[in-house]
Structure formats: structure tokens, C-alpha cells
PDB file of N, CA, C, O and CB in Angstrom:
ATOM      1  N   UNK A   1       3.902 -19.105  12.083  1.00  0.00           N
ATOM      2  CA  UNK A   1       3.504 -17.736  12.302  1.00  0.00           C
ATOM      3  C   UNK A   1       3.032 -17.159  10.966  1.00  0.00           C
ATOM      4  O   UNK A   1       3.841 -17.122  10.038  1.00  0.00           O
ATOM      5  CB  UNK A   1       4.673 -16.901  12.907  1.00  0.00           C
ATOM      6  N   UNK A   2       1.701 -16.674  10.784  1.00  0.00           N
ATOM      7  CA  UNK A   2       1.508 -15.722   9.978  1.00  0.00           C
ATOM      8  C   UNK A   2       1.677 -14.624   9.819  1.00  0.00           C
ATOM      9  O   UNK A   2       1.638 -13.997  10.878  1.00  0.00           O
ATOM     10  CB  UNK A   2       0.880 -15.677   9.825  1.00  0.00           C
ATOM     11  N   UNK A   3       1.892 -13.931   8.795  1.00  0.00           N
ATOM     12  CA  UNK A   3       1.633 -12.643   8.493  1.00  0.00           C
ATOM     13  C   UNK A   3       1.332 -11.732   7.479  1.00  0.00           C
ATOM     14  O   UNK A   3       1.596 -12.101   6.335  1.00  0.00           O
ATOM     15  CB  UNK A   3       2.249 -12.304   8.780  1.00  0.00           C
ATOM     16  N   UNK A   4       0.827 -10.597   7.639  1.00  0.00           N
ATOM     17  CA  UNK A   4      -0.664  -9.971   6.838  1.00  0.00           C
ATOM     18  C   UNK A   4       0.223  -8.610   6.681  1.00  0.00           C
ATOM     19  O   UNK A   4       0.623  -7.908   7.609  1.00  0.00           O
ATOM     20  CB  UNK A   4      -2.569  -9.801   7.974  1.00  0.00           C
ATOM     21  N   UNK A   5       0.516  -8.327   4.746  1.00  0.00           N
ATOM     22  CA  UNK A   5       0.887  -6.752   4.467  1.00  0.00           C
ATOM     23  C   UNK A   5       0.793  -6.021   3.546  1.00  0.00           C
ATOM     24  O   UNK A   5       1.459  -6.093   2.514  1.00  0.00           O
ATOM     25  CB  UNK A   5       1.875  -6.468   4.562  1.00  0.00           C
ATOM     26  N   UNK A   6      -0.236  -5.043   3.859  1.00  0.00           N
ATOM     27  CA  UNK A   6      -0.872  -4.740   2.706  1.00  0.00           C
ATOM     28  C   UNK A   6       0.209  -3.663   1.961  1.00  0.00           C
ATOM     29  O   UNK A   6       0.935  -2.881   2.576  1.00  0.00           O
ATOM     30  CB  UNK A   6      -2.409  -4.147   3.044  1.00  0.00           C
ATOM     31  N   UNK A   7       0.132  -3.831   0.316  1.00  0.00           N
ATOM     32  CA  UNK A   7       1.011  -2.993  -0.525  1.00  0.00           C
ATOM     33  C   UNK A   7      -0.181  -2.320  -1.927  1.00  0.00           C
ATOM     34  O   UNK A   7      -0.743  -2.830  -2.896  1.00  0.00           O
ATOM     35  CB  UNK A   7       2.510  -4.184  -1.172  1.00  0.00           C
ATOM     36  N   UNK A   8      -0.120  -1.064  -1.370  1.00  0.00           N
ATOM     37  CA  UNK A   8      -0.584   0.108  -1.972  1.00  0.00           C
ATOM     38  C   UNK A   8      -0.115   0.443  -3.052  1.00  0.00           C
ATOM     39  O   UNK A   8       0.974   0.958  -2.802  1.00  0.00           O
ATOM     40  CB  UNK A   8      -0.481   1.050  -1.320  1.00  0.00           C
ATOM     41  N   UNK A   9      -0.339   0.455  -4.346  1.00  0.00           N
ATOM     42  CA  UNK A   9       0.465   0.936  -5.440  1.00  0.00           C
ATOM     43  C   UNK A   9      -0.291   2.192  -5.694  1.00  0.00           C
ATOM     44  O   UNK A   9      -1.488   2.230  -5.408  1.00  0.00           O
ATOM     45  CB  UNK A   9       0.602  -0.071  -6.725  1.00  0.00           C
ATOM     46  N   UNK A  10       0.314   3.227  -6.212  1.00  0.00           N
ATOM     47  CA  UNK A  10       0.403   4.287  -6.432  1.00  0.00           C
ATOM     48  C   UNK A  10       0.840   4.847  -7.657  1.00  0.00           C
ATOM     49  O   UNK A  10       2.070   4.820  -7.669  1.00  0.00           O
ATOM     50  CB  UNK A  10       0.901   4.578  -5.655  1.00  0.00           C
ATOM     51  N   UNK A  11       0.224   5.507  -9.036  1.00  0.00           N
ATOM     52  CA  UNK A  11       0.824   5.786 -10.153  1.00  0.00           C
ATOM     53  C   UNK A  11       1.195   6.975  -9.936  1.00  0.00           C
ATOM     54  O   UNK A  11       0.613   7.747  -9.173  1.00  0.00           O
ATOM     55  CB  UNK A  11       0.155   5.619 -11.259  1.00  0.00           C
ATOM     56  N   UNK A  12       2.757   7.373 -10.952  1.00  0.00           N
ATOM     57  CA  UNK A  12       2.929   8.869 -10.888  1.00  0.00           C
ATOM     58  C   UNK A  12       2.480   9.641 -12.598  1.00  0.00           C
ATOM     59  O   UNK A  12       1.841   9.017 -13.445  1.00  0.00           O
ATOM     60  CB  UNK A  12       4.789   9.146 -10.396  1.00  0.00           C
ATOM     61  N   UNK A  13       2.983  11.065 -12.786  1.00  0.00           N
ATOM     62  CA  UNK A  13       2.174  11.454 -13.982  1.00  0.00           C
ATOM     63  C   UNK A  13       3.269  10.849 -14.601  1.00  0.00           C
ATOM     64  O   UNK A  13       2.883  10.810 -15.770  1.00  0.00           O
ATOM     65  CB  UNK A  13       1.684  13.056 -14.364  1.00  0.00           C
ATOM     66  N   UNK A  14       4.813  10.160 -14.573  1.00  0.00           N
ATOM     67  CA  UNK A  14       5.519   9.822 -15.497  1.00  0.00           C
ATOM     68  C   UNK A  14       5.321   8.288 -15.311  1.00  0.00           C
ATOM     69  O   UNK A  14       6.225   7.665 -14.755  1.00  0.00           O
ATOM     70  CB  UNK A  14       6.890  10.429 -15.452  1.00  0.00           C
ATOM     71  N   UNK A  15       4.109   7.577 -15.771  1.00  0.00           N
ATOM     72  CA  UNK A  15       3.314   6.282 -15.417  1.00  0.00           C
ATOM     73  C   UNK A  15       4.422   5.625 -14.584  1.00  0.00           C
ATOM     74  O   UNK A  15       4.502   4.422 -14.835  1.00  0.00           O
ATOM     75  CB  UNK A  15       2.756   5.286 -16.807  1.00  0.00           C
ATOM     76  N   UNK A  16       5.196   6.003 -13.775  1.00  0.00           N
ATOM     77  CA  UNK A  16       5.954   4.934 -12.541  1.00  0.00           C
ATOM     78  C   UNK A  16       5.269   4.447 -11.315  1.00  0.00           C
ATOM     79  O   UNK A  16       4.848   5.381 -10.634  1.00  0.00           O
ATOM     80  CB  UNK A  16       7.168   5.625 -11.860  1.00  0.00           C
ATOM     81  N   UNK A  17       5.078   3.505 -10.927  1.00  0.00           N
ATOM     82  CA  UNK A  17       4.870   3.365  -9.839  1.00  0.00           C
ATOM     83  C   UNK A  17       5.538   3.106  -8.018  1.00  0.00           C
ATOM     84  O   UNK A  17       6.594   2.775  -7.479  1.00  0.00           O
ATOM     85  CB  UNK A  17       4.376   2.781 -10.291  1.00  0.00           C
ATOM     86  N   UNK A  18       4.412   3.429  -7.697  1.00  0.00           N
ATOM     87  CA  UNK A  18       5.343   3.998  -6.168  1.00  0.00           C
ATOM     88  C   UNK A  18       4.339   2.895  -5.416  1.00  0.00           C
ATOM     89  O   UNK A  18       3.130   2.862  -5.643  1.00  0.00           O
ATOM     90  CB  UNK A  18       5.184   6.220  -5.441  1.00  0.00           C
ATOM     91  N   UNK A  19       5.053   1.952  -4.440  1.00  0.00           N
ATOM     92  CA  UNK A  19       4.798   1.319  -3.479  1.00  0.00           C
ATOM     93  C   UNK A  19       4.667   1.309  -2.316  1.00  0.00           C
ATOM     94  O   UNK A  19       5.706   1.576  -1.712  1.00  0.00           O
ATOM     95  CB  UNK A  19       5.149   0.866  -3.516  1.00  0.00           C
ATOM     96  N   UNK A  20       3.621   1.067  -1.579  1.00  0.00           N
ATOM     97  CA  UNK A  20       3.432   1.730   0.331  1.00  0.00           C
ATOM     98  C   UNK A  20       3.333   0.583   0.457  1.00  0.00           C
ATOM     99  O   UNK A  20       2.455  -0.018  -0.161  1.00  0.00           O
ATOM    100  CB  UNK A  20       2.053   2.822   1.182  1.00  0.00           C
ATOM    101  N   UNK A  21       4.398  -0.213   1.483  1.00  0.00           N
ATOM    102  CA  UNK A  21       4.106  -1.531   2.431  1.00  0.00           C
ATOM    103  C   UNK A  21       4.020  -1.698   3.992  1.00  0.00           C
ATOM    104  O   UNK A  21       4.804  -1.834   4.932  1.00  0.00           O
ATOM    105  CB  UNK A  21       5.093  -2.409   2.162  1.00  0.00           C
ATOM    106  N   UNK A  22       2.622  -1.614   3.780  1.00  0.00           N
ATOM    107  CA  UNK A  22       2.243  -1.852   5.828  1.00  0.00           C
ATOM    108  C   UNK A  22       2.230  -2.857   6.320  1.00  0.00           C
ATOM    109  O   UNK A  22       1.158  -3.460   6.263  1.00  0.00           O
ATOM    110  CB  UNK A  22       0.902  -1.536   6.505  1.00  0.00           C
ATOM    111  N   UNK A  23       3.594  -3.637   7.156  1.00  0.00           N
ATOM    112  CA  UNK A  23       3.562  -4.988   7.655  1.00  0.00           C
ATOM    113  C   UNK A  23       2.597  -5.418   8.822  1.00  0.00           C
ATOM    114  O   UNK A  23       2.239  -4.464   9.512  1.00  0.00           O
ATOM    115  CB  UNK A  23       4.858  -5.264   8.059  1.00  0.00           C
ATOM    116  N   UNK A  24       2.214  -6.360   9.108  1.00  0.00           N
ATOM    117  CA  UNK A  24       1.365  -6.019  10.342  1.00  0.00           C
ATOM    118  C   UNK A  24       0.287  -5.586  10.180  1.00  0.00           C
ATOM    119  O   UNK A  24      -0.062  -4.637  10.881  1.00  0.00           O
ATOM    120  CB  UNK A  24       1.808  -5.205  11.131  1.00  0.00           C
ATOM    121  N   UNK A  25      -0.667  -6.172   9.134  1.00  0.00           N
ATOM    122  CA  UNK A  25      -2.107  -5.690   9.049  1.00  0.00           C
ATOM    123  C   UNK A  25      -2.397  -6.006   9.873  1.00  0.00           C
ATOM    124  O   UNK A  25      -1.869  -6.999  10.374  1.00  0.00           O
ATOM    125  CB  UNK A  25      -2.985  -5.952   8.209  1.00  0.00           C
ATOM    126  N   UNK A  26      -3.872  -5.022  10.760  1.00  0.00           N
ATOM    127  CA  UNK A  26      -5.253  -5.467  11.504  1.00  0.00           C
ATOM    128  C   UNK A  26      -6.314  -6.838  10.315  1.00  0.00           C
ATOM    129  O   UNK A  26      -6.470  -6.573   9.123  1.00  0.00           O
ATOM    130  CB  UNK A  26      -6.367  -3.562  11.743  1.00  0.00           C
ATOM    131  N   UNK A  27      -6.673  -7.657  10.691  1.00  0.00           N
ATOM    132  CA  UNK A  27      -7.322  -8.786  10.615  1.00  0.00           C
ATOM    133  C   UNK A  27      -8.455  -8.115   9.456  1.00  0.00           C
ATOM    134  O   UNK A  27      -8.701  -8.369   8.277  1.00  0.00           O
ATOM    135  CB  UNK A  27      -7.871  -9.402  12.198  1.00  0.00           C
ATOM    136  N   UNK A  28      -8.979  -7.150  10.434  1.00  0.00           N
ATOM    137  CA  UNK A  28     -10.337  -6.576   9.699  1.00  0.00           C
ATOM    138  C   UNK A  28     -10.685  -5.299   8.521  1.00  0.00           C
ATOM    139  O   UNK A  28     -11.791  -4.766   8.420  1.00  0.00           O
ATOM    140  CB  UNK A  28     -11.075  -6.158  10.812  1.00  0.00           C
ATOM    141  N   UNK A  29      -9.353  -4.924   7.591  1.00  0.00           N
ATOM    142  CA  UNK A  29      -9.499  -4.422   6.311  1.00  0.00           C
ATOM    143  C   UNK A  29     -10.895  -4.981   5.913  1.00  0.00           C
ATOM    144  O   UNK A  29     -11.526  -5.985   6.244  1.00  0.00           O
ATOM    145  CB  UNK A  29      -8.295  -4.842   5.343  1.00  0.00           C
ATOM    146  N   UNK A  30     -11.180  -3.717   4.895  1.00  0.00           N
ATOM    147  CA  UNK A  30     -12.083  -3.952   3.733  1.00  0.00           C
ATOM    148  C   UNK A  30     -11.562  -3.415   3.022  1.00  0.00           C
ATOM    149  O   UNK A  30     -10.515  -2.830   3.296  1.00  0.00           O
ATOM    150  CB  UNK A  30     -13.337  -3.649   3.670  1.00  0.00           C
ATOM    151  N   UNK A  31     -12.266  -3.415   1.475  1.00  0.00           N
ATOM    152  CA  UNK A  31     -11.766  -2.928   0.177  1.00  0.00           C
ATOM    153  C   UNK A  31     -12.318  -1.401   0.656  1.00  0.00           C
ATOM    154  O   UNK A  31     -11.646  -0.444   0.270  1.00  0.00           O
ATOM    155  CB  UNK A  31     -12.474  -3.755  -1.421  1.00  0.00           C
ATOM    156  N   UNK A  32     -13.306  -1.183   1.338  1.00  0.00           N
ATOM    157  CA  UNK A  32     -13.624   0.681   1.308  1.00  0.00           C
ATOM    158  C   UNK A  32     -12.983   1.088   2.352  1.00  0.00           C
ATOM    159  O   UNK A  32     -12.978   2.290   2.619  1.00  0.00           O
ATOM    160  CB  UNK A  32     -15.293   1.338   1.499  1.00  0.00           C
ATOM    161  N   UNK A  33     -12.460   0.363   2.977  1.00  0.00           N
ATOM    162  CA  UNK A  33     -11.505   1.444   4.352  1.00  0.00           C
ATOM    163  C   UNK A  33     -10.547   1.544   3.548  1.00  0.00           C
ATOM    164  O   UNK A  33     -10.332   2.712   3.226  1.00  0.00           O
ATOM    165  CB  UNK A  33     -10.895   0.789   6.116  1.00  0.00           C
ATOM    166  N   UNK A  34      -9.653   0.542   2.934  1.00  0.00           N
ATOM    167  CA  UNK A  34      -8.429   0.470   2.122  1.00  0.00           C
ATOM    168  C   UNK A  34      -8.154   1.701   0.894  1.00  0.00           C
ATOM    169  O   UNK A  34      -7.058   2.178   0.599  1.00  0.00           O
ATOM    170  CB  UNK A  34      -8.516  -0.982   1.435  1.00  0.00           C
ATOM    171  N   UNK A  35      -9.525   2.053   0.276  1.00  0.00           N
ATOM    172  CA  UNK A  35      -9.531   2.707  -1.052  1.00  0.00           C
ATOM    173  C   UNK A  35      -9.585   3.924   0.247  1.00  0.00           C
ATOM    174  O   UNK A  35      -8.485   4.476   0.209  1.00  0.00           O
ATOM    175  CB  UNK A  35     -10.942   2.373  -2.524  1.00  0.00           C
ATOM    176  N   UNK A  36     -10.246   4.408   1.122  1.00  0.00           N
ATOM    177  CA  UNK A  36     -10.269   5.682   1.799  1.00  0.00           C
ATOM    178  C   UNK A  36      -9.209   6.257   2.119  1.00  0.00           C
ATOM    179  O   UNK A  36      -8.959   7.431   1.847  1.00  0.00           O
ATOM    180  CB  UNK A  36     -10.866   5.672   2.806  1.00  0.00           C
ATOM    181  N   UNK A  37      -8.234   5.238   2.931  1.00  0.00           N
ATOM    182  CA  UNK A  37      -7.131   5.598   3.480  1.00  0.00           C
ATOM    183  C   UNK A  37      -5.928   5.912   2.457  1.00  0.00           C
ATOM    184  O   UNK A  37      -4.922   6.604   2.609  1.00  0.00           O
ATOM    185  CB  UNK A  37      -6.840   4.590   4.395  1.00  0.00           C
ATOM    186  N   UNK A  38      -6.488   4.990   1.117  1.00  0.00           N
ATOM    187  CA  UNK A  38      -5.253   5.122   0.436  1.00  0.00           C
ATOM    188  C   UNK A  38      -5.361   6.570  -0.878  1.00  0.00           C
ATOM    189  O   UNK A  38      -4.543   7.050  -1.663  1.00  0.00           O
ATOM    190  CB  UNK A  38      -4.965   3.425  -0.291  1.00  0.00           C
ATOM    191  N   UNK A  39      -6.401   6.777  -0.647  1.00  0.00           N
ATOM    192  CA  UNK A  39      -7.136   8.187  -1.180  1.00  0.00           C
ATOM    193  C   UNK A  39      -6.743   9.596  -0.449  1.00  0.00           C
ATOM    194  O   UNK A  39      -6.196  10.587  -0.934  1.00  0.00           O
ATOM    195  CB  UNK A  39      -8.805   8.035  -0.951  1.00  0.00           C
ATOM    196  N   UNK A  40      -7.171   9.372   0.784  1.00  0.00           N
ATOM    197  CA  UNK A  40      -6.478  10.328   2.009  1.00  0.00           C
ATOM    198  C   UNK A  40      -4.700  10.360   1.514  1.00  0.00           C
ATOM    199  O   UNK A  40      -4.012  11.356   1.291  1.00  0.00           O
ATOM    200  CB  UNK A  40      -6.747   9.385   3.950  1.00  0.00           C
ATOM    201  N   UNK A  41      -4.458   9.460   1.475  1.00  0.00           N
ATOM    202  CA  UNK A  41      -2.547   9.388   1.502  1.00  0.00           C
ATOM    203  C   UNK A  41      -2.451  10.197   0.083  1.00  0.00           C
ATOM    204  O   UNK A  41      -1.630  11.111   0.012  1.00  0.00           O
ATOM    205  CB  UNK A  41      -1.562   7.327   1.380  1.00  0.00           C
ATOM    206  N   UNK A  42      -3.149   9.930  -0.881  1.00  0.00           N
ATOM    207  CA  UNK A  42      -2.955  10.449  -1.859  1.00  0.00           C
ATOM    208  C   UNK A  42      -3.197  12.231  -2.352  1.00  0.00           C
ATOM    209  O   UNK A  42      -2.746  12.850  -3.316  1.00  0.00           O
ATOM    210  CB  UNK A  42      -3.581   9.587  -2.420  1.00  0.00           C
ATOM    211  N   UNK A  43      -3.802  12.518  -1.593  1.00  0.00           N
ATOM    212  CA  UNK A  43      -4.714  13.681  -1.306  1.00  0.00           C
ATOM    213  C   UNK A  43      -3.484  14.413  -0.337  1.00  0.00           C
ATOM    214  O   UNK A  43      -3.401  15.624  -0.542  1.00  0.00           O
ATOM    215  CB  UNK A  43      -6.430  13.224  -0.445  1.00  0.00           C
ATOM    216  N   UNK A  44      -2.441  13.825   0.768  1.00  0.00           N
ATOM    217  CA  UNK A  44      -1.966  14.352   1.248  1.00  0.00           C
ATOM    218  C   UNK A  44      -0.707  14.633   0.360  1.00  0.00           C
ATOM    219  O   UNK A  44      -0.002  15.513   0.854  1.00  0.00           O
ATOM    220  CB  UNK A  44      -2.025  13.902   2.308  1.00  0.00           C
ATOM    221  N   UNK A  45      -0.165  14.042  -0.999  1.00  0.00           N
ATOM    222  CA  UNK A  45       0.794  14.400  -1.379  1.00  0.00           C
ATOM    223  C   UNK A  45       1.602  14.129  -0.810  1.00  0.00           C
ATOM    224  O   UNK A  45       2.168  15.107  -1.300  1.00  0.00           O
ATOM    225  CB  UNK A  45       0.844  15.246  -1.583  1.00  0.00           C
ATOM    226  N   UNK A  46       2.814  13.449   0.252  1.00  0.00           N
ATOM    227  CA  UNK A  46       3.791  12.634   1.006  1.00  0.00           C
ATOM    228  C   UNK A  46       4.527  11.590   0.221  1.00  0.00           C
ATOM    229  O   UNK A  46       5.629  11.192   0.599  1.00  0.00           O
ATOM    230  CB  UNK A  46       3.117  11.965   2.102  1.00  0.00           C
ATOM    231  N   UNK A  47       3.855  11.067  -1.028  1.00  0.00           N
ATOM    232  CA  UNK A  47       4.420  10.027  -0.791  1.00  0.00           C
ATOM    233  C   UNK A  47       5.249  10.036  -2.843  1.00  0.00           C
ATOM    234  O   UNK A  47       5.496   9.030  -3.508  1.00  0.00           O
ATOM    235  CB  UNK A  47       3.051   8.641  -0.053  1.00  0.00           C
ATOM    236  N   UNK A  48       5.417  11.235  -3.193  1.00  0.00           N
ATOM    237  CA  UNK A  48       5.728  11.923  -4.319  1.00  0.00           C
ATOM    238  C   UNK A  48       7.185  11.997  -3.886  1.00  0.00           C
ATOM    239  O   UNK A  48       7.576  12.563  -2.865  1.00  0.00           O
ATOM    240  CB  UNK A  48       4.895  13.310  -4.621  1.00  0.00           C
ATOM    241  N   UNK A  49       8.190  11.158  -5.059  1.00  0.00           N
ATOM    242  CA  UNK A  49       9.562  12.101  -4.676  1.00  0.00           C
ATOM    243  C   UNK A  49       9.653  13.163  -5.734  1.00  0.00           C
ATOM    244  O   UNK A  49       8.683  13.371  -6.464  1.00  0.00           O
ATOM    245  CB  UNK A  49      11.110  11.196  -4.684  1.00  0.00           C
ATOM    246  N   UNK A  50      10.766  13.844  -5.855  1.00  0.00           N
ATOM    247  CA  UNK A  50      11.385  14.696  -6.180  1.00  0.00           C
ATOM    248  C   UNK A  50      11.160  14.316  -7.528  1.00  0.00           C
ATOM    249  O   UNK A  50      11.532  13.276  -8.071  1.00  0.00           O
ATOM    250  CB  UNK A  50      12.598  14.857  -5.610  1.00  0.00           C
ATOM    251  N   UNK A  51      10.364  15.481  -8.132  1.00  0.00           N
ATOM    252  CA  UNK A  51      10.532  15.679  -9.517  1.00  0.00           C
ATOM    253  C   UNK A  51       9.056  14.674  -9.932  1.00  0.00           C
ATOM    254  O   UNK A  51       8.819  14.604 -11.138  1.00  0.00           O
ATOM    255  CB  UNK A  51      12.283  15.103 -10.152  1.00  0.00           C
ATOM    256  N   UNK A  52       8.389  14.150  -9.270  1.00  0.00           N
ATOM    257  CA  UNK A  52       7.249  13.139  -9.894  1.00  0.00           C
ATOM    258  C   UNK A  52       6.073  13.650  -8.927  1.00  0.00           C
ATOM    259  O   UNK A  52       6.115  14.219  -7.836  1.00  0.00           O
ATOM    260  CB  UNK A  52       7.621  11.217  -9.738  1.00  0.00           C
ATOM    261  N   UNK A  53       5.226  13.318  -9.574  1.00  0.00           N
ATOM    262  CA  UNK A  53       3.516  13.749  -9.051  1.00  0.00           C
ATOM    263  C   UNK A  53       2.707  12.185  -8.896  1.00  0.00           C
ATOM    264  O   UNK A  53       2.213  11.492  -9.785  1.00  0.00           O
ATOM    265  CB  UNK A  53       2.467  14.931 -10.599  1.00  0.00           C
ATOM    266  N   UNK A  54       2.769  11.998  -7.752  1.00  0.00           N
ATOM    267  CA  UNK A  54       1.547  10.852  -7.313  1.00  0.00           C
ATOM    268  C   UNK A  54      -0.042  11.327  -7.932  1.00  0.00           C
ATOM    269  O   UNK A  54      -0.619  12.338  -7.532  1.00  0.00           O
ATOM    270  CB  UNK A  54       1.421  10.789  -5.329  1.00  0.00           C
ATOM    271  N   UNK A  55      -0.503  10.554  -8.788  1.00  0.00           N
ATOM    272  CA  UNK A  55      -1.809  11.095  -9.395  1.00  0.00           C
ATOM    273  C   UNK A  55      -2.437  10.338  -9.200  1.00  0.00           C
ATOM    274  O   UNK A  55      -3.600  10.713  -9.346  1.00  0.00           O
ATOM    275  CB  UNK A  55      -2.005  11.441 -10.619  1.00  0.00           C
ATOM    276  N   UNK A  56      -2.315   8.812  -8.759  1.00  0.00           N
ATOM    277  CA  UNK A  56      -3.698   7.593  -8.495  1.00  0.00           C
ATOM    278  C   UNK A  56      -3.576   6.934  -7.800  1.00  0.00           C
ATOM    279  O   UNK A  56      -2.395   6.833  -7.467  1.00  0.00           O
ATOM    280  CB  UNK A  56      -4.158   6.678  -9.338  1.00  0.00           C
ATOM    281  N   UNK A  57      -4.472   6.085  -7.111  1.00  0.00           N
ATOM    282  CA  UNK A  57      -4.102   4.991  -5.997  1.00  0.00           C
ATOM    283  C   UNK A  57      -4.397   3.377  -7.654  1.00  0.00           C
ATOM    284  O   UNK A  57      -5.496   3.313  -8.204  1.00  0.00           O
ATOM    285  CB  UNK A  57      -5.836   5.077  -3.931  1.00  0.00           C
ATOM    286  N   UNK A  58      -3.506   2.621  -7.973  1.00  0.00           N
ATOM    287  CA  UNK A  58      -3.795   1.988  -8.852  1.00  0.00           C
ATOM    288  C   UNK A  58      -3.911   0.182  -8.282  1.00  0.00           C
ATOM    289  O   UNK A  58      -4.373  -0.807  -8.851  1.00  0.00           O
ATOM    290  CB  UNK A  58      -2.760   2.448  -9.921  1.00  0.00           C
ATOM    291  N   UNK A  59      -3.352   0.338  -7.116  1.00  0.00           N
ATOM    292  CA  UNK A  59      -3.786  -1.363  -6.758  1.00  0.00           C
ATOM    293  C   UNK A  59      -3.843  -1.860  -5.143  1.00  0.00           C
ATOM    294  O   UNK A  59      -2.938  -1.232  -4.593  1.00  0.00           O
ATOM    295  CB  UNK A  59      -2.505  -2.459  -7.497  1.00  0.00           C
ATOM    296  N   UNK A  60      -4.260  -2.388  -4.529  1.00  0.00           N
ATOM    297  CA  UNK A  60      -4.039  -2.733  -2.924  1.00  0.00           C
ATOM    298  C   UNK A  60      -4.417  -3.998  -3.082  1.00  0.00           C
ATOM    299  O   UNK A  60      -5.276  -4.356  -3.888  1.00  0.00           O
ATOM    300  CB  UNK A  60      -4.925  -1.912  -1.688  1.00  0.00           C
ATOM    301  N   UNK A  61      -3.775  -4.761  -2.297  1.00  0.00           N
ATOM    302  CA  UNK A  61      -3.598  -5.991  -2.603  1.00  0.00           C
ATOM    303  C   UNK A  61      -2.609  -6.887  -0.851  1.00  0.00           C
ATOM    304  O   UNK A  61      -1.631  -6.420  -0.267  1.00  0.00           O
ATOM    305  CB  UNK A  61      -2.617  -5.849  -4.340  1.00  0.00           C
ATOM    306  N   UNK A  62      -3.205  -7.899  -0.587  1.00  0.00           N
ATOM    307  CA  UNK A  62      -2.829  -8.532   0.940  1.00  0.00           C
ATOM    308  C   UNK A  62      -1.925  -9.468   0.420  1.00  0.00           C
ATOM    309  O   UNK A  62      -2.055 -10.171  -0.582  1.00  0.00           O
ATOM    310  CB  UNK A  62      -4.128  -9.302   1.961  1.00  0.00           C
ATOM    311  N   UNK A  63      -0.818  -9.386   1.365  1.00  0.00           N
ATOM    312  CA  UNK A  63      -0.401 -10.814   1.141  1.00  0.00           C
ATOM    313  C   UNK A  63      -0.084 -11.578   2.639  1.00  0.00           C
ATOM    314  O   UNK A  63       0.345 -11.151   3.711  1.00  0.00           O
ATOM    315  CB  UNK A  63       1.009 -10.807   0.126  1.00  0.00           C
ATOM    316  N   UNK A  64      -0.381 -12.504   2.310  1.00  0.00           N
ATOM    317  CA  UNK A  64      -0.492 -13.849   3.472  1.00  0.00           C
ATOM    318  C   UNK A  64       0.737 -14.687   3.304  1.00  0.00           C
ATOM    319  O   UNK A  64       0.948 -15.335   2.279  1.00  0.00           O
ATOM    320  CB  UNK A  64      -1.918 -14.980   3.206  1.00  0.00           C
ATOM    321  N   UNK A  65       1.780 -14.650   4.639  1.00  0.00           N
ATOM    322  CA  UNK A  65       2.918 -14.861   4.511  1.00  0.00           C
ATOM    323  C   UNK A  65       2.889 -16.033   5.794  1.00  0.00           C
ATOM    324  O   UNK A  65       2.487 -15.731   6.918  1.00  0.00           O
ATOM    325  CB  UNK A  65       3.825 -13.498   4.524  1.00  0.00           C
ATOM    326  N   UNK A  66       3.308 -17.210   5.487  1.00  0.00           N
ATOM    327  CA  UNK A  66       3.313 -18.499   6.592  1.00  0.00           C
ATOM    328  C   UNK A  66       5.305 -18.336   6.799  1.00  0.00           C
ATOM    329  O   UNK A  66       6.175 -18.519   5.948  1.00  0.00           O
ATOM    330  CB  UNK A  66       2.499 -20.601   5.611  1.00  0.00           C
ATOM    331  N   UNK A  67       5.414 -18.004   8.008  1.00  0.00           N
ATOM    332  CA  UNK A  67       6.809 -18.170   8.255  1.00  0.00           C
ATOM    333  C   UNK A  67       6.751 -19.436   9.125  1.00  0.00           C
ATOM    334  O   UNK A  67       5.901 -19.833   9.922  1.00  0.00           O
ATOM    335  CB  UNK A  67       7.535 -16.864   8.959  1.00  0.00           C
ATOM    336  N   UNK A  68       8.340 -20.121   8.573  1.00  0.00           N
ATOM    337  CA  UNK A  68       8.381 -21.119   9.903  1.00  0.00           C
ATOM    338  C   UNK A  68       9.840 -21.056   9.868  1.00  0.00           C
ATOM    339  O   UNK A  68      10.608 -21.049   8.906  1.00  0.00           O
ATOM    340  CB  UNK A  68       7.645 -22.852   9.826  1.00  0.00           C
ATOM    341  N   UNK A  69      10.156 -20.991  11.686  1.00  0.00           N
ATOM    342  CA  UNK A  69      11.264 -20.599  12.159  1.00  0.00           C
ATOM    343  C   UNK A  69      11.645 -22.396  12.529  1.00  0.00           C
ATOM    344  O   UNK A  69      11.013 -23.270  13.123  1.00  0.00           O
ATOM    345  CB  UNK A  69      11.107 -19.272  13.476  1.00  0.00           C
ATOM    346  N   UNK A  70      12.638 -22.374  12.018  1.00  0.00           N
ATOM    347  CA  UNK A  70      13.512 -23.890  12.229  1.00  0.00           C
ATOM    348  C   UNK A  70      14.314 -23.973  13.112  1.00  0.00           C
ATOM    349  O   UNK A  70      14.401 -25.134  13.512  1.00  0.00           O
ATOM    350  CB  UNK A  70      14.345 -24.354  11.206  1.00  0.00           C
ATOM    351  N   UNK A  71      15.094 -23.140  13.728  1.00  0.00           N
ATOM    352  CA  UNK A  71      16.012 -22.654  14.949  1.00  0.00           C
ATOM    353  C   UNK A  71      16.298 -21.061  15.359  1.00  0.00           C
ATOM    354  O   UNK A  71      17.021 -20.791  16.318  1.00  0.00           O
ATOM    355  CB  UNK A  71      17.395 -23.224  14.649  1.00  0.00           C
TER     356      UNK A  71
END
């Protein structure tokens, strides 16, 4: 079984970074739907905790995961 999940990095103004992981990608990402959506998220401010400011989208990146179930 495969599986596809994309992880969004996110800088704050105290250079930390903040991680979004969507398990279960759709097949058909691109790099400009990816930068849109993850622009939108950023634009909405949500994903800031307490006391830190989300200021950039800094990486998106897939990973391709082969599981194999033995029992």
C-alpha cells in the first residue's frame, strides 16, 4: 500500500518553524496549486500559536510512503 503526504512548512517572525501534514494526498498536486493553497492558509492566519506570527510559506514537499502489512 502506498501513501502520499504533503508537509507544508511555514516560518514564524521568531525564525521557528510550523508544520501542516495532509495524509492522503489527491494523485494530481502541482507546485502552483500547492504554493496557492498554502498562501491562502497563510493569509488566513490559523495556523500561528500563541505569542508567534506565521510570516512565510518556506517549503512543501511529498512524501511517498510503501507500507507493507505482514499480519
Amino acid at each position: 500500500m502506498n501513501t502520499k503526504t504533503l508537509d507544508i512548512t511555514f516560518d514564524t517572525a521568531q525564525q521557528k518553524p510550523i508544520r501542516l501534514s495532509l495524509p492522503k494526498i489527491n494523485q494530481a498536486l502541482t507546485k502552483e496549486l500547492v504554493a496557492a493553497q498554502a498562501d491562502k492558509i497563510l493569509k488566513l492566519n490559523i495556523l500561528s500559536p500563541p505569542g508567534m506570527q506565521v510570516t512565510q510559506v518556506k517549503t512543501a514537499q511529498v512524501t511517498d510512503k510503501t507500507i507493507t502489512i505482514l499480519f
